[in-house]
C-alpha positions in Angstrom: 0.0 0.0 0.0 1.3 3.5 -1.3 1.0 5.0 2.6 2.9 8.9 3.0 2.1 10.9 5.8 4.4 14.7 5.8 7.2 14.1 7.2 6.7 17.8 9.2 8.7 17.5 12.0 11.8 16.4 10.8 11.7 18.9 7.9 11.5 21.4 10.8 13.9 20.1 12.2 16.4 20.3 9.3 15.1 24.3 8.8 15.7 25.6 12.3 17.0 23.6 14.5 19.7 21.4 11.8 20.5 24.9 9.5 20.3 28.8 10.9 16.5 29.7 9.4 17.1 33.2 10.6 20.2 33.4 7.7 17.4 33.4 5.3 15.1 35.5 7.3 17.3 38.1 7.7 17.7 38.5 3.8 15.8 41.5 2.9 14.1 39.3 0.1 12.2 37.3 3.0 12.5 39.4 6.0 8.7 38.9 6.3 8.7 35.7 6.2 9.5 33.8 10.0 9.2 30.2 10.8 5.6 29.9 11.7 4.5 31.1 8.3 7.3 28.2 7.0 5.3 25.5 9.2 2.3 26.9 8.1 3.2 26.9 4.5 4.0 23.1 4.9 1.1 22.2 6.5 -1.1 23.0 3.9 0.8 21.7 1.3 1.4 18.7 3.4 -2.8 18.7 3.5 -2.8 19.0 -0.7 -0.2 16.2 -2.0 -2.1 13.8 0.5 -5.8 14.3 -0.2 -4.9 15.3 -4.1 -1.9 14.0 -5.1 -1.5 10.5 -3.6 -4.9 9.3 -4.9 -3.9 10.2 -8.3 -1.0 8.3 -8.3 -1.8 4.7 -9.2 -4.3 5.7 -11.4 -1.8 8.0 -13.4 0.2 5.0 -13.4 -2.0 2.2 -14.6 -3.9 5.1 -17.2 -1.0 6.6 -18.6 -1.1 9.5 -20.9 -2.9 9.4 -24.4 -2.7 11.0 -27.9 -5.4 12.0 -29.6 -4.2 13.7 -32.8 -1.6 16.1 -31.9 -3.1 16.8 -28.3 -2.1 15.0 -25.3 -4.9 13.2 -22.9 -3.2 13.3 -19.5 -5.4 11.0 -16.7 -8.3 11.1 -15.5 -7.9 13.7 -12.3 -4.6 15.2 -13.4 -6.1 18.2 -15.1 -9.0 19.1 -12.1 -5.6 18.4 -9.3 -3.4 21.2 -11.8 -6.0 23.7 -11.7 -6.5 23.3 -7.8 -2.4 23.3 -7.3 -2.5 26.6 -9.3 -5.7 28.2 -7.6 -4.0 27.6 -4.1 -0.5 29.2 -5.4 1.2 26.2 -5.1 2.7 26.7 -8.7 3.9 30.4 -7.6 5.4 29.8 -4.1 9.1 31.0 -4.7 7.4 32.6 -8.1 10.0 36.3 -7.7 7.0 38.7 -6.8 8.2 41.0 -9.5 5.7 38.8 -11.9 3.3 38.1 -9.1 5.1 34.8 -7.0 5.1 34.7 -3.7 8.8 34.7 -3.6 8.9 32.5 -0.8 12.9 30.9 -0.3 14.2 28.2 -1.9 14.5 25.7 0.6 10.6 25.5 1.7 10.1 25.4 -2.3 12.3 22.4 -1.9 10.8 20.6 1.0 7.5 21.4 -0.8 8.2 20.0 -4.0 9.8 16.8 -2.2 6.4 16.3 -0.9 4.8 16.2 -4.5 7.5 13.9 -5.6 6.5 11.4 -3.0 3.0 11.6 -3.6 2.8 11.8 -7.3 6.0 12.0 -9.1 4.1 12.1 -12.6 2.5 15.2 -11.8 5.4 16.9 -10.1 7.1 17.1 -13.4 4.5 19.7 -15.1 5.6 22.1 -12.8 8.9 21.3 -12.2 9.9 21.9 -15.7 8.2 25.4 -15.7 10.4 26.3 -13.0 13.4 25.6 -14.7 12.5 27.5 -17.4 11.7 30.5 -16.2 15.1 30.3 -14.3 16.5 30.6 -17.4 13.8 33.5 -18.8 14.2 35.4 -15.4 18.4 35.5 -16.1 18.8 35.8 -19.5 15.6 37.0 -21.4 15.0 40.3 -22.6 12.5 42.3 -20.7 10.0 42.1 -23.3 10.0 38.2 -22.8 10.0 38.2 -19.2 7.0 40.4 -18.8 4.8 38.7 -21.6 6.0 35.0 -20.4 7.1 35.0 -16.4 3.6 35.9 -14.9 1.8 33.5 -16.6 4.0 30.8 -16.0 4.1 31.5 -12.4 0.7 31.4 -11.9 0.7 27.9 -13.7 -1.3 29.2 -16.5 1.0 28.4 -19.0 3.7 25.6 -18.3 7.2 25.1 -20.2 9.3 22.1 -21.1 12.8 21.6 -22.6 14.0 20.7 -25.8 17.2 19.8 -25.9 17.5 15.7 -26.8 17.6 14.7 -30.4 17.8 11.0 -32.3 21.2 11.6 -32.1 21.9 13.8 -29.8 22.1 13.3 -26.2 24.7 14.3 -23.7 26.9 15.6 -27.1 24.5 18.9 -27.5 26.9 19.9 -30.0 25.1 17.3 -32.4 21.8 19.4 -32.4 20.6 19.7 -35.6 17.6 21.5 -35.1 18.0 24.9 -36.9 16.5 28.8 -37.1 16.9 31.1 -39.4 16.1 34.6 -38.8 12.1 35.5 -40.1 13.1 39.4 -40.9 10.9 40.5 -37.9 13.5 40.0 -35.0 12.2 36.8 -34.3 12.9 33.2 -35.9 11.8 30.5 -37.1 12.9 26.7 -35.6 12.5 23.5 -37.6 13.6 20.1 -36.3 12.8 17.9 -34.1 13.1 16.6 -30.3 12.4 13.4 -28.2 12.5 12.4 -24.8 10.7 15.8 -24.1 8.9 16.4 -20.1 5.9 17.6 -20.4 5.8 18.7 -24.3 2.0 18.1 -24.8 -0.5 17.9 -22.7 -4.1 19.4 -21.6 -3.7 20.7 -18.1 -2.6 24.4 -19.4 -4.0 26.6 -21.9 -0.2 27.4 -23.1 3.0 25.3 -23.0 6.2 27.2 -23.5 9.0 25.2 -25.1 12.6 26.3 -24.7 14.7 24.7 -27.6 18.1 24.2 -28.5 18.7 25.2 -32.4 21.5 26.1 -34.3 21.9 29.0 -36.4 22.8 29.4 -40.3 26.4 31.0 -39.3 26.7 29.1 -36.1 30.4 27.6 -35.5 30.7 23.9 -35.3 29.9 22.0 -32.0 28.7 22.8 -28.6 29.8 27.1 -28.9 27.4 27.0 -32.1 24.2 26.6 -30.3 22.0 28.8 -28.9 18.5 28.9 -27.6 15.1 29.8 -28.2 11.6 30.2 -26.5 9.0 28.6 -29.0 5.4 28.8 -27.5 2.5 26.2 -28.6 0.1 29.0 -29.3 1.6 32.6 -30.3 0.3 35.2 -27.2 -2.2 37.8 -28.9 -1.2 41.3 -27.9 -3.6 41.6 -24.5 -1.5 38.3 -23.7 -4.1 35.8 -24.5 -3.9 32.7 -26.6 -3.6 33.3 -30.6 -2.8 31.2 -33.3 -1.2 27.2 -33.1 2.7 27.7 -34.0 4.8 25.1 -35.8 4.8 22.7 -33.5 3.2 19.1 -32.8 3.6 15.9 -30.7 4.1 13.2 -33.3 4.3 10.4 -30.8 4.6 9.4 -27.0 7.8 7.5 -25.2 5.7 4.1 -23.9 8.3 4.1 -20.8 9.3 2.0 -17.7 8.3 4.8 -15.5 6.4 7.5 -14.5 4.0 7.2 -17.1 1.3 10.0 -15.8 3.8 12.5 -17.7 3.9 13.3 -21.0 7.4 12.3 -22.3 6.7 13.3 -26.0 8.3 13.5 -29.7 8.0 16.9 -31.0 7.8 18.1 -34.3 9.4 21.7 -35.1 8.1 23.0 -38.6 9.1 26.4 -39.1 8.0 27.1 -35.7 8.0 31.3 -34.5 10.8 31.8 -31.9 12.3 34.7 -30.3 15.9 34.2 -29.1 16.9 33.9 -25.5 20.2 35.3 -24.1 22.9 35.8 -26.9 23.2 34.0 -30.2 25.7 31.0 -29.6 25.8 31.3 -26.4 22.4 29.1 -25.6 24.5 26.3 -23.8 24.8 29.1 -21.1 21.0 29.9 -20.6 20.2 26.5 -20.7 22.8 25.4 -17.7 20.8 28.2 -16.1 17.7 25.8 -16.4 19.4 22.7 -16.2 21.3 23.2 -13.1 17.9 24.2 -11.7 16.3 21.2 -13.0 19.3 18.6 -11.4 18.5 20.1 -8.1 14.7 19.2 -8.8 15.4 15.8 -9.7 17.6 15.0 -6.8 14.8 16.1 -4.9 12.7 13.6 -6.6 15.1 10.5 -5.3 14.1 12.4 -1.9 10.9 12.0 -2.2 10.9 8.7 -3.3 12.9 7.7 -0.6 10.5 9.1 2.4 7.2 7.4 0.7 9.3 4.0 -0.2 10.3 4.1 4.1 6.6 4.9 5.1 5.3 2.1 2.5 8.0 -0.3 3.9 7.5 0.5 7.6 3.8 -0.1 7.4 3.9 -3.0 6.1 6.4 -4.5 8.3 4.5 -3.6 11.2 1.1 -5.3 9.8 3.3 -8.3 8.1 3.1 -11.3 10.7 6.0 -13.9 9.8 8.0 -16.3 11.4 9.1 -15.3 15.7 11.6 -13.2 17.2 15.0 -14.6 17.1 15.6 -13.4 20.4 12.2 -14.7 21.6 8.1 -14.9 20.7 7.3 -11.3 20.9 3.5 -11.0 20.5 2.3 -14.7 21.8 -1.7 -13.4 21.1 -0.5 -13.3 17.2 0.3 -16.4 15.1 3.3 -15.0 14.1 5.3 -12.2 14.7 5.7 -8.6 12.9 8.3 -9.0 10.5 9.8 -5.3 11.4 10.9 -7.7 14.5 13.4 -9.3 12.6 17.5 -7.7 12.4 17.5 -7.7 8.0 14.1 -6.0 8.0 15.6 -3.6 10.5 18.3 -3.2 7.9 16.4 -2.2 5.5 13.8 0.0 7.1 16.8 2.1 8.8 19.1 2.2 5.9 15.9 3.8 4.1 15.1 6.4 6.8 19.0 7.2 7.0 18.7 7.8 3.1 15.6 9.8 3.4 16.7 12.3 6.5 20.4 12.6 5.6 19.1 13.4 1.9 16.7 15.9 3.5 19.6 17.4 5.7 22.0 17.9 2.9 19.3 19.2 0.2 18.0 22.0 2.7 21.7 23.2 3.0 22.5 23.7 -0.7 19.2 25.3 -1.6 19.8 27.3 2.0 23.0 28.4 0.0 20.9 29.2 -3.1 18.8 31.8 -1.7 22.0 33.7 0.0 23.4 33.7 -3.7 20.3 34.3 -5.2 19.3 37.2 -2.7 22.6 38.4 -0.1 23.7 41.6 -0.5 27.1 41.1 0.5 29.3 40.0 -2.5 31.7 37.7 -0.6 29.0 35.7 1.1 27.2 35.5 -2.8 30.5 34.4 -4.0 31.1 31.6 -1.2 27.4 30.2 -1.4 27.3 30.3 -5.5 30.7 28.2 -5.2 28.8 25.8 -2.6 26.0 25.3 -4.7 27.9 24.6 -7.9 30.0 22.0 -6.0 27.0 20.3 -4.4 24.8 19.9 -7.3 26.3 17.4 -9.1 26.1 16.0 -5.7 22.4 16.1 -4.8 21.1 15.2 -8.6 23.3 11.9 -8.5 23.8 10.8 -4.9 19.9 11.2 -4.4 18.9 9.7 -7.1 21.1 6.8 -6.5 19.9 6.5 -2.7 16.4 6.7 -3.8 16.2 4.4 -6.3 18.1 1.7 -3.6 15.7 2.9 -1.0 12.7 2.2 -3.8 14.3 -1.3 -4.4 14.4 -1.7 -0.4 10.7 -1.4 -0.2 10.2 -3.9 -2.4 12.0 -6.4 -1.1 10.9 -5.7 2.3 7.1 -6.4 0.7 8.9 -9.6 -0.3 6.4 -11.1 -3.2 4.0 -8.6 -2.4 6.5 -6.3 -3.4 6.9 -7.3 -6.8 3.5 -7.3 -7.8 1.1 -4.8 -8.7 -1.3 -4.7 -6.0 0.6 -3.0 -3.3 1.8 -0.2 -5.0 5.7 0.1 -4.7 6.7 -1.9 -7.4 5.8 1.9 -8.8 8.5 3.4 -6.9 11.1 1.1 -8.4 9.9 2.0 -11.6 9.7 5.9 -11.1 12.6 6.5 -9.5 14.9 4.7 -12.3 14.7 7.5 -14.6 15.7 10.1 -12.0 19.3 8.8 -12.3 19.2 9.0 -16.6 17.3 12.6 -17.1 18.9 16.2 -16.5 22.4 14.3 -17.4 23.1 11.0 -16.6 24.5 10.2 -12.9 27.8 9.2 -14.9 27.7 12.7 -16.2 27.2 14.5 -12.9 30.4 12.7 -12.0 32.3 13.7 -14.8 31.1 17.1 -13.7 32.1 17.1 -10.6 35.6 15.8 -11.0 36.2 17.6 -14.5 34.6 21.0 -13.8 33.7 21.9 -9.9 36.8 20.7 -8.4 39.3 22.4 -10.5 37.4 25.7 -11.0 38.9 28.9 -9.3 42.1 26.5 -8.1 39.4 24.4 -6.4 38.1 27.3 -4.4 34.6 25.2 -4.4 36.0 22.9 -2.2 35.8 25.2 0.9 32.1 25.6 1.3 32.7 21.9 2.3 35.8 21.3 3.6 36.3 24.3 6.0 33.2 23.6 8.1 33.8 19.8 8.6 37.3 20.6 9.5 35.9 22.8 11.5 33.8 20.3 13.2 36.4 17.9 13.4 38.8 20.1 15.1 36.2 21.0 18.0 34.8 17.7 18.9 37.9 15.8 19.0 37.6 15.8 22.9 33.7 15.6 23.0 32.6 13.5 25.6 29.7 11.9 23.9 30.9 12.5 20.1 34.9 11.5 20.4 34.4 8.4 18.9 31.8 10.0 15.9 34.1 12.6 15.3 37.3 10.1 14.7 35.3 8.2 12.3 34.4 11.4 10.2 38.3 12.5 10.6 39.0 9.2 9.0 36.5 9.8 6.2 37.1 13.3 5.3 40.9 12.0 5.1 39.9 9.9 2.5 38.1 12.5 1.0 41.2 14.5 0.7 43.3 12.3 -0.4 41.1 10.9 -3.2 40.4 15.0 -4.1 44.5 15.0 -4.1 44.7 11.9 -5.8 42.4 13.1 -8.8 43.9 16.4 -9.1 47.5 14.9 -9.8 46.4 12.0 -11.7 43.2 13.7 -13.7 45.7 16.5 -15.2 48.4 13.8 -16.6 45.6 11.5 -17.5 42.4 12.7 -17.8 41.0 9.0 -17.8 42.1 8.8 -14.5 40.2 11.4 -13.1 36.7 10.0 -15.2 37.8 6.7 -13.8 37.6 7.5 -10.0 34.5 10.1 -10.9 31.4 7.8 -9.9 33.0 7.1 -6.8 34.7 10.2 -6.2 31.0 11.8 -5.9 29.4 9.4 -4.0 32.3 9.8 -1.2 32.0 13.3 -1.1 28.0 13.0 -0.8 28.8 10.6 2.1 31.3 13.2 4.0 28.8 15.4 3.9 25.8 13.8 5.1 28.2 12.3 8.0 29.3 15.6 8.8 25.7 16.9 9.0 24.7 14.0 11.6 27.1 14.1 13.2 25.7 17.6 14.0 22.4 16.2 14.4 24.3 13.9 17.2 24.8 16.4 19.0 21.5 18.6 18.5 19.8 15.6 20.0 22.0 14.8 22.5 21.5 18.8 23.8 17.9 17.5 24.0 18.0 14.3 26.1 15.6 16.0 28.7 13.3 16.5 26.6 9.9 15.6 27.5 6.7 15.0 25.2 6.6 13.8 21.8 9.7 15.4 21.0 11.8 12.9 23.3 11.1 10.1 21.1 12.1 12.1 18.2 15.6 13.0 19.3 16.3 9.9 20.6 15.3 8.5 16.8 17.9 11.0 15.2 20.8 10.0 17.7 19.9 6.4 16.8 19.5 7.2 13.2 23.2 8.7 13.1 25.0 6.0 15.1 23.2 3.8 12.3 24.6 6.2 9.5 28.4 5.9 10.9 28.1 2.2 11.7 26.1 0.6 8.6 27.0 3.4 5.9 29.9 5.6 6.6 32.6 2.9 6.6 31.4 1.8 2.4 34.1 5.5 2.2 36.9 3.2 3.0 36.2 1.2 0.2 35.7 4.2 -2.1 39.0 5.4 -1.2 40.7 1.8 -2.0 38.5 1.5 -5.3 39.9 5.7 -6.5 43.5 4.9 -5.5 43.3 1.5 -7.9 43.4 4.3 -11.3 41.3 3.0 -14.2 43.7 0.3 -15.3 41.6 -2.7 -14.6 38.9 -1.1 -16.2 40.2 0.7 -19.7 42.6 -1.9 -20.5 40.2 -4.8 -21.9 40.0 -4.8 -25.8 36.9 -3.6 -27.0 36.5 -6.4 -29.3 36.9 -8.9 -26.2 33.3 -6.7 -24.6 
């Protein structure tokens, strides 16, 4: 059974008691904003994704979208749940109020949009990919586009996908063959076309604003000769309303593994209108713009999967009698014990909640980081959270993708049989949560980005956002009573962290094969550093709290259980990402290709 309940107090926990909410507060951007409003804010949307979303969920699944010559059918629900998200300002929460959003801070967005993903990660994706495109409008579109476009997409009125992937044309956008020539009038016109594309076609909004990579008739060669382009479905009239269709159609839909209640379409280009966004050639710029938005987004989707995989999982090992105790009949009235009795169920069900609150911990940080770039006034600060962020999301796209798609596959086998059939529900998650790892760049990709761009940028100034405040740690709690022996174990981690960020830097610029070699692991060892590093603080948050009384005692002693679970069961796999970093690619590049 698909069973989510918000998962409120923790993700309160992680605002203002885990990270400094009044940094973000005090930010004349939110300084109206304080953390009752936040709680409030999540409360209600807590209140929407479970009485709107979740029951949608298995039916988008089993339904699936339709086309219906030209026009996408999505299922039956989807369209009456978009215009309620949109009427209660859900699509507009961190909106900039300049074009009427609530500009509300990045992190409750994010804690928000985790709660969509675990209710209904189908239907997150419609307004997802608006929000990535108007990241891109909002930096590099003129002001003529911004104010036609931006308030209408914050609103959810009109929605936006991305066009990038072609036939043959994937990671290597400097294969786009998609062209636009100019039309005589300032604006162009696009032909090609695109597949794989989020969202692309559908019937929930009146408008869908497609932002496409094309090349021009001068371009250069490659990846500097592209550019990009906003190409709307229906041209806007001059009062703003819908005109005339443009040159573009949905020739077919992607019949997928996954997460089937979204649109994933085939689009047509025919000498559709566009107007150019940013500079000509330089469209690879605006579109990181979106993308980097968008990898942030989908690592919040292996969040979300995570947190409703855990919640399926724990209810039905607490309802699932099998087998007795080893240690001893635990409920004699029953014919059987609970199954959440026995030690490998335990495993699972605690390696899932460590996934899904260390995820939580670690996402709330970087998009804390994004709103002081976005929004501080003080240029060093920008500069030092922009860094952070540009380390970290390579980071949260693949590590939480990865750990959500394990947790998903957790679930399932914690069901057992029940698991793998239809019935229950999270044989779904398994099957959602593998394309968060393959869109918005491949995990393999976010490591090559990590090792090949964030770490040597600025002489690997990006590094300090992370190391300086776990050294920092370190260094303080060496001689902590209660943490000593948690704080040694990080030491020993972060030292391999170090040496393997040494070891890439020497290697990687002799060989750059050495560096792509170590990359995969090379991310997933910083992800793990951090998330130690931030339970480690969570340690010692709860064990400040020990006297607590109420509800709240249970909870804190949870989180100091959680962590020594983190640093027993999951920290130590850094050891063996050191060894497997330090062993260079020779094992793995030197096999003939004809022997594959």
């Amino acid at each position: 059974m698909q069973t989510y309940t918000p998962p409120l107090r923790d993700m309160k926990f992680v605002l203002t008691e885990l990270h400094d909410f009044t940094r973000i507060t005090k930010l004349e951007a939110f300084s109206e904003i304080d953390a009752e409003t936040m709680e409030t804010v999540l409360e209600e949307a807590g209140k929407f994704v479970s009485e709107v979303l979740l029951p949608l969920n298995v039916v988008g699944d089993r339904e699936g979208c339709h086309l219906e010559n030209g026009v996408v059918r999505t299922p039956a629900g989807f369209r009456e749940a978009y215009a309620g998200f949109c009427e209660a300002g859900w699509a507009s929460v961190t909106g900039s109020p300049d074009y009427g959003g609530q500009g509300l801070p990045e992190s409750i967005g994010m804690l928000i949009s985790e709660m969509i993903c675990s209710t209904n990660l189908s239907f997150g994706l419609y307004p997802g990919l608006t929000n990535g495109a108007m990241t891109a409008l909002r930096k590099y579109g003129s002001e003529e586009l911004k104010s036609l476009y931006m308030p209408k997409m914050i609103t959810g009125t009109w929605s936006a996908s991305m066009c990038l992937t072609e036939a043959q044309c994937g990671t290597d956008l400097g294969l786009v063959r998609t062209r636009a020539v100019p039309a005589g009038d300032g604006t162009w016109n696009v032909t090609g076309s695109k597949i794989f594309i989020s969202a692309g076609e559908h019937d929930l909004t009146e408008n869908i604003i497609h932002m496409v990579l094309a090349r021009l008739p001068d371009a250069p060669a490659g990846i500097r000769g592209i550019s990009l382009f906003l190409v709307p479905k229906f041209l806007p009239r001059a009062d703003g309303g819908v005109g005339p269709r443009n040159g573009v159609v949905c020739t077919a839909l992607e019949h997928k593994m996954g997460i089937k209640g979204s649109a994933t379409c085939q689009l047509s280009f025919d000498d559709a209108k566009a107007w150019l966004v940013g500079q000509p050639h330089k469209g690879m710029q605006a579109m990181f713009a979106m993308m980097n938005s968008e990898r942030l987004g989908v690592g919040i989707q292996g969040l979300g999967i995570a947190e409703v995989s855990r919640q399926s999982a724990v209810a039905y090992a607490k309802d699932r009698l099998q087998g007795r105790s080893l240690a001893g009949t635990r409920y004699p009235k029953l014919p059987a014990d609970p199954i959440i009795v026995h030690p490998d169920v335990r495993r699972m069900l605690m390696t899932m909640r460590v996934i899904a609150e260390g995820c939580r911990a670690l996402g709330t940080w970087v998009t804390n980081e994004l709103d002081i770039a976005e929004h501080s006034r003080n240029n060093e600060e920008c500069r030092n959270a922009e860094d952070f962020v540009a380390l970290m999301t390579p980071v949260v796209k693949a590590l939480f993708t990865d750990l959500g798609s394990e947790a998903a596959s957790l679930a399932v086998q914690t069901y057992g049989g029940h698991g793998y059939i239809v019935d229950h529900g999270v044989e779904q998650y398994a099957r959602d949560s593998r394309i968060t790892m393959i869109y918005e760049g491949t995990n393999g990709i976010q490591a090559l980005d990590l090792v090949g761009r964030k770490l040597p940028a600025h002489m690997g100034r990006n590094l300090r956002g992370l190391f300086h405040p776990v050294a920092g740690f370190i260094e303080q709690h060496k001689t902590h009573p209660a943490l000593g022996k948690m704080t040694e174990e990080l030491e020993r981690a972060f030292g391999a962290l170090q040496l393997a960020t040494g070891q890439i830097a020497q290697k990687g610029m002799a060989d750059p094969e050495e560096a792509a070699a170590a990359a995969t692991d090379y991310l997933r060892l910083t992800g793990l550093v951090a998330q130690a590093y931030l339970w480690a603080r969570t340690a010692k948050i709860a064990l400040s709290k020990a006297d607590t009384e109420g509800p709240d005692k249970a909870f804190y002693a949870a989180k100091l259980t959680s962590a020594q679970f983190f640093y027993d069961r999951i920290l130590p796999d850094t050891a063996a990402l050191w060894l497997k970093i330090k062993s260079g690619k020779a094992s793995m590049m030197s096999l003939p290709e004809e022997v594959f």
